[in-house]
mmJSON file of the N, C-alpha and C atoms, coordinates in Angstrom:
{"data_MODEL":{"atom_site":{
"group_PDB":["ATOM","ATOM","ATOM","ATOM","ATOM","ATOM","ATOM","ATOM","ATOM","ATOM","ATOM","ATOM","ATOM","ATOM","ATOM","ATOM","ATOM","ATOM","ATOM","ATOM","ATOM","ATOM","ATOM","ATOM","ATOM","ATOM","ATOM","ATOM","ATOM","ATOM","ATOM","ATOM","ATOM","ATOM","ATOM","ATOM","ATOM","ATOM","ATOM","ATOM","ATOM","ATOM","ATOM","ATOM","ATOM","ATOM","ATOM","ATOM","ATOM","ATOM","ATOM","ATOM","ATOM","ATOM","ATOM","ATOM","ATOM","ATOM","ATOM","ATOM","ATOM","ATOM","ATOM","ATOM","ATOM","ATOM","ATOM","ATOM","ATOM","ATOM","ATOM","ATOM","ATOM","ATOM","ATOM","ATOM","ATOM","ATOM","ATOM","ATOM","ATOM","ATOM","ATOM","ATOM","ATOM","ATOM","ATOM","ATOM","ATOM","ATOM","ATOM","ATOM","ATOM","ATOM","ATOM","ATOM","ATOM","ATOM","ATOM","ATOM","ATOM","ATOM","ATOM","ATOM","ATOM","ATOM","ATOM","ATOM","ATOM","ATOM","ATOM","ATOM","ATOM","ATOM","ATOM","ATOM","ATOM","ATOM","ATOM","ATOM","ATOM","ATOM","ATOM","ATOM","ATOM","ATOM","ATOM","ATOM","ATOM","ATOM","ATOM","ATOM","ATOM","ATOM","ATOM","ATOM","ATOM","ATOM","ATOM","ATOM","ATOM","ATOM","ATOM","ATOM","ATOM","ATOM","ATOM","ATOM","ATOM","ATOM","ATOM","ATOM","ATOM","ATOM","ATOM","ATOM","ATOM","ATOM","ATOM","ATOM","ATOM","ATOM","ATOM","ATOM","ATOM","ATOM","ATOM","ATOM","ATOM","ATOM","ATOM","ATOM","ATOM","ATOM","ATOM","ATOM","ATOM","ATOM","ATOM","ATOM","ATOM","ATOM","ATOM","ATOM","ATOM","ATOM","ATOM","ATOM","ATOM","ATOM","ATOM","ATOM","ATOM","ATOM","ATOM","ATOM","ATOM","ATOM","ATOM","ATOM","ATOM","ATOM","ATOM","ATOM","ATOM","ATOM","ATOM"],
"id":[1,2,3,4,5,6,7,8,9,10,11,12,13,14,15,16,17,18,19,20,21,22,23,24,25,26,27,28,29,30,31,32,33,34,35,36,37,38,39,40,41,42,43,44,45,46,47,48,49,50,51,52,53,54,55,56,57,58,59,60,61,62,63,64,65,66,67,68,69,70,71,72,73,74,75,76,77,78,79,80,81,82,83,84,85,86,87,88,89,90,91,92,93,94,95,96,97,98,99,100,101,102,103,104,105,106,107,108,109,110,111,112,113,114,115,116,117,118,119,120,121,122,123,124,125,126,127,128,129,130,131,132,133,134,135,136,137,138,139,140,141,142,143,144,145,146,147,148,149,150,151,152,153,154,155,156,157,158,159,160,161,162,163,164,165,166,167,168,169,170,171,172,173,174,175,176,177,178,179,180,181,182,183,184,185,186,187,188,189,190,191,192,193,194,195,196,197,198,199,200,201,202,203,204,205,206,207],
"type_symbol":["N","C","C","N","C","C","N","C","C","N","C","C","N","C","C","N","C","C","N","C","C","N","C","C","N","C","C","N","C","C","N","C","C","N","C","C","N","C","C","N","C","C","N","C","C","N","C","C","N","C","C","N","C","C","N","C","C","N","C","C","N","C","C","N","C","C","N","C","C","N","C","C","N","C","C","N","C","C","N","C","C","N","C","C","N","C","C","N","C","C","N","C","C","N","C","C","N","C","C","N","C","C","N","C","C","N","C","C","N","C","C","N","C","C","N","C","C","N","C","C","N","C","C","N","C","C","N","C","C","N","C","C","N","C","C","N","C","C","N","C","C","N","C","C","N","C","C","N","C","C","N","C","C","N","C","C","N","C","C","N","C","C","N","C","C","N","C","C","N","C","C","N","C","C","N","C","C","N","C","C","N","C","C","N","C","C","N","C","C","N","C","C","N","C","C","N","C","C","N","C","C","N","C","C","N","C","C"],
"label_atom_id":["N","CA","C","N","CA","C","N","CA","C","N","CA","C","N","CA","C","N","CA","C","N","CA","C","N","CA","C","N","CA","C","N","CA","C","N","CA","C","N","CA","C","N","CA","C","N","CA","C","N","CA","C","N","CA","C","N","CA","C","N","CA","C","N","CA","C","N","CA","C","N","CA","C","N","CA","C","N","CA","C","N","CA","C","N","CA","C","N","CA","C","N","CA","C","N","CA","C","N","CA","C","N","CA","C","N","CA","C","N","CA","C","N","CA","C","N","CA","C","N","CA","C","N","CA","C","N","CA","C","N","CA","C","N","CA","C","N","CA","C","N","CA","C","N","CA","C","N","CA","C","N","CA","C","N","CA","C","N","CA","C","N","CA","C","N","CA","C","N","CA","C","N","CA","C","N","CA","C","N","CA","C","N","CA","C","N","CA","C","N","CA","C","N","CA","C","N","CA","C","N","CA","C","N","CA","C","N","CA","C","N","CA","C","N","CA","C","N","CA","C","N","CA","C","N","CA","C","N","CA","C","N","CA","C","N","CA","C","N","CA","C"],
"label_alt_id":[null,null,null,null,null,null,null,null,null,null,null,null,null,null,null,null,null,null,null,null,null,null,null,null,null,null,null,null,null,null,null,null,null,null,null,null,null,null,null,null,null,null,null,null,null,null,null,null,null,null,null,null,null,null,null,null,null,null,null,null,null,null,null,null,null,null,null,null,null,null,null,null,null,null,null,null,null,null,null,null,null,null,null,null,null,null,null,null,null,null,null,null,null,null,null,null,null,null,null,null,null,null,null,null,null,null,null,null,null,null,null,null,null,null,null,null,null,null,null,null,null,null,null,null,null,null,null,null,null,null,null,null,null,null,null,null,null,null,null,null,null,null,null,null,null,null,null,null,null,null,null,null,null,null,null,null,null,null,null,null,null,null,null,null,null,null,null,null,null,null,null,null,null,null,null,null,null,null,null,null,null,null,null,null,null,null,null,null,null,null,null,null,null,null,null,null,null,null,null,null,null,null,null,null,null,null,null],
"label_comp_id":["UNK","UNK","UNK","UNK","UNK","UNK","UNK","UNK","UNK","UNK","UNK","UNK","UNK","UNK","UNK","UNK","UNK","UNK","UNK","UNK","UNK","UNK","UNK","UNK","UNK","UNK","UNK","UNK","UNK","UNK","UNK","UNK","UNK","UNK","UNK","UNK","UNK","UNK","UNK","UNK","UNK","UNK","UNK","UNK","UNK","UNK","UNK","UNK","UNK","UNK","UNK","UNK","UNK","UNK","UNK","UNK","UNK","UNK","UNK","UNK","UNK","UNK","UNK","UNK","UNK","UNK","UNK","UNK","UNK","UNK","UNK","UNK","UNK","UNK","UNK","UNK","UNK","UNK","UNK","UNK","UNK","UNK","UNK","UNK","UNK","UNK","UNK","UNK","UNK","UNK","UNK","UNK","UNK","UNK","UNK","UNK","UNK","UNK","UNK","UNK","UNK","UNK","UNK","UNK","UNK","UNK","UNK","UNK","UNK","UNK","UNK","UNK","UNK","UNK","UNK","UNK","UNK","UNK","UNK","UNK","UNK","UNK","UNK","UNK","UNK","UNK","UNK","UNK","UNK","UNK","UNK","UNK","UNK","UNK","UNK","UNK","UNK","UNK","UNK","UNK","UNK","UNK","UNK","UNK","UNK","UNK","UNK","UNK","UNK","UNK","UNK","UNK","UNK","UNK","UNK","UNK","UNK","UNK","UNK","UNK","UNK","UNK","UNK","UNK","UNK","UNK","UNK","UNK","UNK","UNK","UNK","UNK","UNK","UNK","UNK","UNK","UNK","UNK","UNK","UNK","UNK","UNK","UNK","UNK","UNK","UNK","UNK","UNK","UNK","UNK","UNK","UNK","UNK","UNK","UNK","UNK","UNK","UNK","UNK","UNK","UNK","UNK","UNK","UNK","UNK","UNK","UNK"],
"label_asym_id":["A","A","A","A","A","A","A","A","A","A","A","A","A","A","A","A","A","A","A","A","A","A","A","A","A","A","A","A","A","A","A","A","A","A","A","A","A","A","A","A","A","A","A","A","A","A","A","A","A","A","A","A","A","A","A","A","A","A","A","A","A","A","A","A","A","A","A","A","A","A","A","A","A","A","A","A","A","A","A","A","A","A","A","A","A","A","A","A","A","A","A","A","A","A","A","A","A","A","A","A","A","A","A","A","A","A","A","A","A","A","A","A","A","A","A","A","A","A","A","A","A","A","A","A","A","A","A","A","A","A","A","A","A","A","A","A","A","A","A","A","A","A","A","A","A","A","A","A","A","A","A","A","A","A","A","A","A","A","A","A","A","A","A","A","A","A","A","A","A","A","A","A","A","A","A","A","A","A","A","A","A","A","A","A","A","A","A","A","A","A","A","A","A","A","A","A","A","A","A","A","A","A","A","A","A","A","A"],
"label_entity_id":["1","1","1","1","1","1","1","1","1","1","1","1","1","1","1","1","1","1","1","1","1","1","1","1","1","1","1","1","1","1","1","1","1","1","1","1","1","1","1","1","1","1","1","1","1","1","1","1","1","1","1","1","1","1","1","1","1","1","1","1","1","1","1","1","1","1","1","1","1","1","1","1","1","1","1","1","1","1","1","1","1","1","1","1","1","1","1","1","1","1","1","1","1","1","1","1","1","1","1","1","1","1","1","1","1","1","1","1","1","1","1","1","1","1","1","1","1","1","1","1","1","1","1","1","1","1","1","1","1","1","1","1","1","1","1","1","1","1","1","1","1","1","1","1","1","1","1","1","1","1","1","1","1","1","1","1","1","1","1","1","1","1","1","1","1","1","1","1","1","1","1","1","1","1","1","1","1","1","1","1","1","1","1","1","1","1","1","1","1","1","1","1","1","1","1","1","1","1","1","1","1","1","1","1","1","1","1"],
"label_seq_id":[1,1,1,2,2,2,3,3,3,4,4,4,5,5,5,6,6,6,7,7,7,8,8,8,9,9,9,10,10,10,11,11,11,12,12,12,13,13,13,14,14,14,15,15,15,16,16,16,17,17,17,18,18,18,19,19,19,20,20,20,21,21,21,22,22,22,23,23,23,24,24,24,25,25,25,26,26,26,27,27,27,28,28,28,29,29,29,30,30,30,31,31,31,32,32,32,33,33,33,34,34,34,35,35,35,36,36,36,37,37,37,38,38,38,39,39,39,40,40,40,41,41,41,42,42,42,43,43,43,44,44,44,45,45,45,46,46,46,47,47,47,48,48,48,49,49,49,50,50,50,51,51,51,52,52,52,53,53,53,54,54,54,55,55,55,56,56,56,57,57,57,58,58,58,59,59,59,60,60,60,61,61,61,62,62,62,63,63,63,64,64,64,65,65,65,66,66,66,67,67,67,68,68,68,69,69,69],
"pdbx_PDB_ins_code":[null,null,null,null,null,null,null,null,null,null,null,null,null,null,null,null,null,null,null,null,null,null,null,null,null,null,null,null,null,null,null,null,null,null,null,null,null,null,null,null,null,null,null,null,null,null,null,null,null,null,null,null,null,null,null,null,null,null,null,null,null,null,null,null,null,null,null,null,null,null,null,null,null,null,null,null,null,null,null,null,null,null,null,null,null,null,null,null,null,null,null,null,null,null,null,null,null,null,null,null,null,null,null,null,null,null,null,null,null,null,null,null,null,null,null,null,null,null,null,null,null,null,null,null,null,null,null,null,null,null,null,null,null,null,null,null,null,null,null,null,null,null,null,null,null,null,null,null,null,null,null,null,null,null,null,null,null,null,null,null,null,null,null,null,null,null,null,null,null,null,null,null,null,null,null,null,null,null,null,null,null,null,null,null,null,null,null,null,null,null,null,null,null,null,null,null,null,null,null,null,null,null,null,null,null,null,null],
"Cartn_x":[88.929,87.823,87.641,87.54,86.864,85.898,85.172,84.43,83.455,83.665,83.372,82.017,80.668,79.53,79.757,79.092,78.866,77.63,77.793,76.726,76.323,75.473,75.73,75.16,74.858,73.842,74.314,73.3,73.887,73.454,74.708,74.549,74.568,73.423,72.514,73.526,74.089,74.769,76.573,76.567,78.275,78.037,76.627,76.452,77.267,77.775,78.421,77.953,78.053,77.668,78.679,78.122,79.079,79.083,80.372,80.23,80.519,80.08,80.518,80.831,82.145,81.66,81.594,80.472,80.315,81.262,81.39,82.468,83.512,84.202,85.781,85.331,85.173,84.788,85.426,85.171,85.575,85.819,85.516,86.003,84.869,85.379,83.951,84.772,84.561,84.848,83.613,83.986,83.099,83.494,82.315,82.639,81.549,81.897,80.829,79.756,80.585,78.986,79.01,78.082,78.426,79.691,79.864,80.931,81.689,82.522,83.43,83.606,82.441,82.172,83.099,82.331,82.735,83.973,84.672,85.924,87.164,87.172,87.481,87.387,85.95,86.3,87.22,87.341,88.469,89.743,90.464,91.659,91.677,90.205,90.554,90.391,89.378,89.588,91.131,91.297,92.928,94.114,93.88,94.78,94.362,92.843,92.649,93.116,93.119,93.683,95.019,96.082,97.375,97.521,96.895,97.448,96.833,95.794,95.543,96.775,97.034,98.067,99.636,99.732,100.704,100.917,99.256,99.49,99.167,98.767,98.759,97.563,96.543,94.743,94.109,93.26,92.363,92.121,91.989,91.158,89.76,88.741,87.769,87.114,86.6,86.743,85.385,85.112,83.616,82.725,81.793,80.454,79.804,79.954,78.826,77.721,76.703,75.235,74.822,74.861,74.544,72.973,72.235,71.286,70.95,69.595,69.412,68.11,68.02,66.267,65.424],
"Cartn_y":[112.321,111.598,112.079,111.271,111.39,111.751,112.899,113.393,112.42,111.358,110.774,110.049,109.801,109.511,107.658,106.833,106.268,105.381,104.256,103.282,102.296,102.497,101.022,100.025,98.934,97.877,96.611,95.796,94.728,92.986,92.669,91.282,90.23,89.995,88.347,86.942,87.035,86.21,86.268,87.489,87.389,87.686,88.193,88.3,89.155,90.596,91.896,92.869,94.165,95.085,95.761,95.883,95.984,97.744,98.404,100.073,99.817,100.4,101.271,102.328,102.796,104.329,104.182,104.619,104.77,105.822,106.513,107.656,106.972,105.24,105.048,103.319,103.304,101.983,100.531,99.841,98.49,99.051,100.382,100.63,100.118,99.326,98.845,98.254,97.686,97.343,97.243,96.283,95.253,95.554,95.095,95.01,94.226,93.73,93.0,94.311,95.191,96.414,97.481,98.291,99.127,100.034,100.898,101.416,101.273,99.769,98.825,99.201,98.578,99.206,100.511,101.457,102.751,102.976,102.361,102.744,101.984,101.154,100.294,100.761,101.552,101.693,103.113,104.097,104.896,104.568,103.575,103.213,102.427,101.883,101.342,102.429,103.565,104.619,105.373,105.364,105.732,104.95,103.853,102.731,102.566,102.996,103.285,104.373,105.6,106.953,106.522,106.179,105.291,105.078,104.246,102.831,103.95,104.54,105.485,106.222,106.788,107.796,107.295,105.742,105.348,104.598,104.209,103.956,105.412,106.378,107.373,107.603,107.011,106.919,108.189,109.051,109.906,109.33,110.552,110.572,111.14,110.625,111.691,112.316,113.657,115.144,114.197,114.238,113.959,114.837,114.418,115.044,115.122,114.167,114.397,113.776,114.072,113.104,112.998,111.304,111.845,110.994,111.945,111.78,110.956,110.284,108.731,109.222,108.955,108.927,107.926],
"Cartn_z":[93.588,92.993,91.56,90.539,89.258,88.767,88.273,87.697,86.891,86.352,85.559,86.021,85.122,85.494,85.643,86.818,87.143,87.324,87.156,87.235,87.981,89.209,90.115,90.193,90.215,90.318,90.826,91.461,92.118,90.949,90.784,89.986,90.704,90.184,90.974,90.922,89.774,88.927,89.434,90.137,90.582,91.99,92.512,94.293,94.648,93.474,94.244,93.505,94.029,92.895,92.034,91.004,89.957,89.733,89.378,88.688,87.377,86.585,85.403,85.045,84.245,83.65,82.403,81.75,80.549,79.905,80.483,79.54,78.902,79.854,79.517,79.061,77.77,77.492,77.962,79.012,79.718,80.706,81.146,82.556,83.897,84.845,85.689,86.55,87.954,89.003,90.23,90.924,91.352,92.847,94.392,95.291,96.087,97.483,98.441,98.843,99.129,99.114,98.059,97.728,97.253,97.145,98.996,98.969,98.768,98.49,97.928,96.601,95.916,94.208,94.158,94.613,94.358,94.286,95.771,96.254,95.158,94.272,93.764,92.495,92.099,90.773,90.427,91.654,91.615,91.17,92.013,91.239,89.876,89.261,87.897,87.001,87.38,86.551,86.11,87.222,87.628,86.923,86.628,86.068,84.142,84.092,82.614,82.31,82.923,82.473,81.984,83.092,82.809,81.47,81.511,80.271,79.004,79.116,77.597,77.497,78.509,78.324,77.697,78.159,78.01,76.106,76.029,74.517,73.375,74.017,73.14,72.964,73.44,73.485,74.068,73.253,74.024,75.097,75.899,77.226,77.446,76.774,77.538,78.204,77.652,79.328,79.793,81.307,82.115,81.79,81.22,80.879,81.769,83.114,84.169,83.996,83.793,84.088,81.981,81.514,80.158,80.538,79.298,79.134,78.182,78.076,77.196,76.92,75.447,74.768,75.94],
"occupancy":[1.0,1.0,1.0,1.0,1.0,1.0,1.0,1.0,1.0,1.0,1.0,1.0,1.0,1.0,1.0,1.0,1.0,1.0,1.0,1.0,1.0,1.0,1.0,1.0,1.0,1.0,1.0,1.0,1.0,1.0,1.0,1.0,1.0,1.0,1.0,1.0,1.0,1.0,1.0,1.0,1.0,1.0,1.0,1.0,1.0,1.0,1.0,1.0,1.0,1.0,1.0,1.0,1.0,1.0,1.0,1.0,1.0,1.0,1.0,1.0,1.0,1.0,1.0,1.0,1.0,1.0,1.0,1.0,1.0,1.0,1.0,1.0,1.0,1.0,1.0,1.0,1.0,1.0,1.0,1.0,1.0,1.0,1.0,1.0,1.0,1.0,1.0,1.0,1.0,1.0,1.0,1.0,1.0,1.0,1.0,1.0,1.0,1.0,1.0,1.0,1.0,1.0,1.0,1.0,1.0,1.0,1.0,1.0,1.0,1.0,1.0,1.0,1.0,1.0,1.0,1.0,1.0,1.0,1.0,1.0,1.0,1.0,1.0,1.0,1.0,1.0,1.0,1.0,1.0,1.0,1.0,1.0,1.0,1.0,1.0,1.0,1.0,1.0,1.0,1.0,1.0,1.0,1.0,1.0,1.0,1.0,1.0,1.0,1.0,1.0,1.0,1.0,1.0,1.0,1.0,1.0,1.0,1.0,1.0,1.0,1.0,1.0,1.0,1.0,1.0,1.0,1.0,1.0,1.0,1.0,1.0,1.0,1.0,1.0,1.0,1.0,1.0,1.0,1.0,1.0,1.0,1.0,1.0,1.0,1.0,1.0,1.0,1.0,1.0,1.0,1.0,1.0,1.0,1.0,1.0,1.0,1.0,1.0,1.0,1.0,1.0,1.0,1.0,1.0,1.0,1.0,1.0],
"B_iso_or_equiv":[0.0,0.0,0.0,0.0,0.0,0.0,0.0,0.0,0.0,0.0,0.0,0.0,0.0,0.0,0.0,0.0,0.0,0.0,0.0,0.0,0.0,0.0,0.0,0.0,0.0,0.0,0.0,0.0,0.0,0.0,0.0,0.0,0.0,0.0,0.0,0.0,0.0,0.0,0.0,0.0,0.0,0.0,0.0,0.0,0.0,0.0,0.0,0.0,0.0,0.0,0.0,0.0,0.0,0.0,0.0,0.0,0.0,0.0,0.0,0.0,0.0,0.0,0.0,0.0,0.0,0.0,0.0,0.0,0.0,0.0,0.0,0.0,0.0,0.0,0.0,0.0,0.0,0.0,0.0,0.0,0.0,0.0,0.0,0.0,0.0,0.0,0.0,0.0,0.0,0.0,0.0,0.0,0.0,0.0,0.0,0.0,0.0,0.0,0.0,0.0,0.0,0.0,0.0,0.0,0.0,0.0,0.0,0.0,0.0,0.0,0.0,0.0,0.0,0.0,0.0,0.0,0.0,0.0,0.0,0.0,0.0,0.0,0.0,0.0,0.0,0.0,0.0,0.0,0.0,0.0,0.0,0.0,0.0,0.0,0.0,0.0,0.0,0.0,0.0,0.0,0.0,0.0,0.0,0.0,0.0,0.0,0.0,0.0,0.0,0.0,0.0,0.0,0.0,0.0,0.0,0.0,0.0,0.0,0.0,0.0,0.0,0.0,0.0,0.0,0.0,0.0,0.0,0.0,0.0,0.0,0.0,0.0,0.0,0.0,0.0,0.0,0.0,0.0,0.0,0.0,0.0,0.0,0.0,0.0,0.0,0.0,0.0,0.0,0.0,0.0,0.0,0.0,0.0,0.0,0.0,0.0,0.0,0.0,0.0,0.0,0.0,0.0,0.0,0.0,0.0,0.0,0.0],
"pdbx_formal_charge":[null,null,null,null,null,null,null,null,null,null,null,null,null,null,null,null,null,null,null,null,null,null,null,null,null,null,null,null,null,null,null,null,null,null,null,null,null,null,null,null,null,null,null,null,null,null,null,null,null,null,null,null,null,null,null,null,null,null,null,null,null,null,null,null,null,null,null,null,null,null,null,null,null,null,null,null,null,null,null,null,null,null,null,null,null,null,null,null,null,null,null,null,null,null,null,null,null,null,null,null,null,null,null,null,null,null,null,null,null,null,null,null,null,null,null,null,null,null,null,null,null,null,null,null,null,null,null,null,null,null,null,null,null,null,null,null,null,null,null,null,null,null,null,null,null,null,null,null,null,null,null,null,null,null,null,null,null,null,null,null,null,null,null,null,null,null,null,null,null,null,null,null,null,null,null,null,null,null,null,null,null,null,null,null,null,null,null,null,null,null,null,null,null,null,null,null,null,null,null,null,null,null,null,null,null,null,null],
"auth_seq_id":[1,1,1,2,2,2,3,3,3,4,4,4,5,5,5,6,6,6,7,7,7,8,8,8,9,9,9,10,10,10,11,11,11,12,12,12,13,13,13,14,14,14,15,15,15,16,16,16,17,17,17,18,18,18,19,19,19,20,20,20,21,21,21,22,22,22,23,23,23,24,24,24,25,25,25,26,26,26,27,27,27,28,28,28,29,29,29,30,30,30,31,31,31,32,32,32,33,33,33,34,34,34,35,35,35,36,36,36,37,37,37,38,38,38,39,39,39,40,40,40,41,41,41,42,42,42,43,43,43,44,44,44,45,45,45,46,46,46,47,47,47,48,48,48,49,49,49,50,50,50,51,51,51,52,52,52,53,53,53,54,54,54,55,55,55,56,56,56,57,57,57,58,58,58,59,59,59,60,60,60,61,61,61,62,62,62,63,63,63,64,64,64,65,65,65,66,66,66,67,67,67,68,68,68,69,69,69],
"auth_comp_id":["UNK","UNK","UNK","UNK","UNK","UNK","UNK","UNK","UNK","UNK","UNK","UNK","UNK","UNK","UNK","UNK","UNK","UNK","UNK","UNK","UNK","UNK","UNK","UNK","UNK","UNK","UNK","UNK","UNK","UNK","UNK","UNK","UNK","UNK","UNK","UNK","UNK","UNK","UNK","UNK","UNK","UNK","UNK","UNK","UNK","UNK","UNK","UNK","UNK","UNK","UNK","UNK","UNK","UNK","UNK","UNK","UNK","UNK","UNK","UNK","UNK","UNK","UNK","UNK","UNK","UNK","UNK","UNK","UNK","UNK","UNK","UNK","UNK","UNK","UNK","UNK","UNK","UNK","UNK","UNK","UNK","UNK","UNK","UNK","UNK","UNK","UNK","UNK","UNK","UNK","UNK","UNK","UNK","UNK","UNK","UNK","UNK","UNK","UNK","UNK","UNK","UNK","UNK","UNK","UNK","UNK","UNK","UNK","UNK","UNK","UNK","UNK","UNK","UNK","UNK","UNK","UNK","UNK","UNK","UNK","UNK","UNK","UNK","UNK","UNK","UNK","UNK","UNK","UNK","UNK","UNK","UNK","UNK","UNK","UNK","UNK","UNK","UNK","UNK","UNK","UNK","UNK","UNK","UNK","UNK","UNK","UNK","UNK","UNK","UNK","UNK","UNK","UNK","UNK","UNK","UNK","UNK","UNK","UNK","UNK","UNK","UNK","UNK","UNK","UNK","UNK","UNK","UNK","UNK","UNK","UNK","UNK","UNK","UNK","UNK","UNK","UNK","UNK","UNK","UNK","UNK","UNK","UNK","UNK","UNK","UNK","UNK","UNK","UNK","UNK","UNK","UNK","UNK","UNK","UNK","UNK","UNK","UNK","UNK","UNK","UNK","UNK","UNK","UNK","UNK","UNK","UNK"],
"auth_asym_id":["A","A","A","A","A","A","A","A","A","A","A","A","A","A","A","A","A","A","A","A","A","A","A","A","A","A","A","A","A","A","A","A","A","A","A","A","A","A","A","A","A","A","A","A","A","A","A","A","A","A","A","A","A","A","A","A","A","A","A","A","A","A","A","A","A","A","A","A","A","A","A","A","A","A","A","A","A","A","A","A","A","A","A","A","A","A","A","A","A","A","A","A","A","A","A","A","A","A","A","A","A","A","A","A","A","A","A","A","A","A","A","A","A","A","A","A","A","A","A","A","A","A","A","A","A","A","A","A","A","A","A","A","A","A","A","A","A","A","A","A","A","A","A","A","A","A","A","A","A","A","A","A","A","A","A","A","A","A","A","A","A","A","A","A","A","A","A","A","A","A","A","A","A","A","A","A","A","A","A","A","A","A","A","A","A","A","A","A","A","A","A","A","A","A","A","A","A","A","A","A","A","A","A","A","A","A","A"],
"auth_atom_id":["N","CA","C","N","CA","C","N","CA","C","N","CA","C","N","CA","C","N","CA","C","N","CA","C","N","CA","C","N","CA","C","N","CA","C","N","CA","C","N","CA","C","N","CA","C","N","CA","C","N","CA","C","N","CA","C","N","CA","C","N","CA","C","N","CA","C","N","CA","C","N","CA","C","N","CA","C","N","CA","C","N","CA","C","N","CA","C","N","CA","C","N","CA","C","N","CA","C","N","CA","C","N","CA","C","N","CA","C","N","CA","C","N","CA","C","N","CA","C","N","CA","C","N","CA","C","N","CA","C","N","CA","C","N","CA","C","N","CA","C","N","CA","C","N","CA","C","N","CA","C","N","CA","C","N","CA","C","N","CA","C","N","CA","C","N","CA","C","N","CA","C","N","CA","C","N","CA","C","N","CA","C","N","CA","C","N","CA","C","N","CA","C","N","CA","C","N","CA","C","N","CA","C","N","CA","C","N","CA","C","N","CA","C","N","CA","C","N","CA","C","N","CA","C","N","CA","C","N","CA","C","N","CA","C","N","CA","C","N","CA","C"],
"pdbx_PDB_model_num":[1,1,1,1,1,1,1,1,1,1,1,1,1,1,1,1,1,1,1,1,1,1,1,1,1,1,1,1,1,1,1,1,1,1,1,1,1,1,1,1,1,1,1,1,1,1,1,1,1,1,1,1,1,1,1,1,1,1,1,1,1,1,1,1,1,1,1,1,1,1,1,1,1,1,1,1,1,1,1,1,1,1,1,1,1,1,1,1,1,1,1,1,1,1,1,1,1,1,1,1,1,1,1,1,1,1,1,1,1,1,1,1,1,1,1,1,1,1,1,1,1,1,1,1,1,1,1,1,1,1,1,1,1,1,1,1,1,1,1,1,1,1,1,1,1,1,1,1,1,1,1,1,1,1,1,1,1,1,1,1,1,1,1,1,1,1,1,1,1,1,1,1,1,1,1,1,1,1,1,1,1,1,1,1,1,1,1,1,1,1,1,1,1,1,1,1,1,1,1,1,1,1,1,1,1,1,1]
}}}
């Protein structure tokens, strides 16, 4: 599992809930339940690490929980 902070919420407008990680910009994945979400956005995290690595793109380290004014 990925270190990386997470975002869950359910969209009215697509009727699944959606993840985000803010740490990896466009990184997000979608499911019929949550645990879906979750489980799902593991391998896109997994598939963005990839493709940075493969064009030469930082990776950045997980900060864990960020904080917002």
């Amino acid at each position: 599992m990925h270190k990386y902070e997470r975002i869950i919420y359910w969209s009215e407008a697509d009727k699944k809930f959606i993840v985000e990680v803010p740490e990896l910009a466009g990184c997000m994945a979608d499911g019929k339940t949550a645990v879906e979400a979750l489980e799902n956005v593991e391998t896109i995290i997994s598939e963005w690490i990839e493709t940075a690595k493969e064009l030469g793109r930082e990776i950045p380290q997980p900060k864990g929980k960020l904080m917002y004014a």
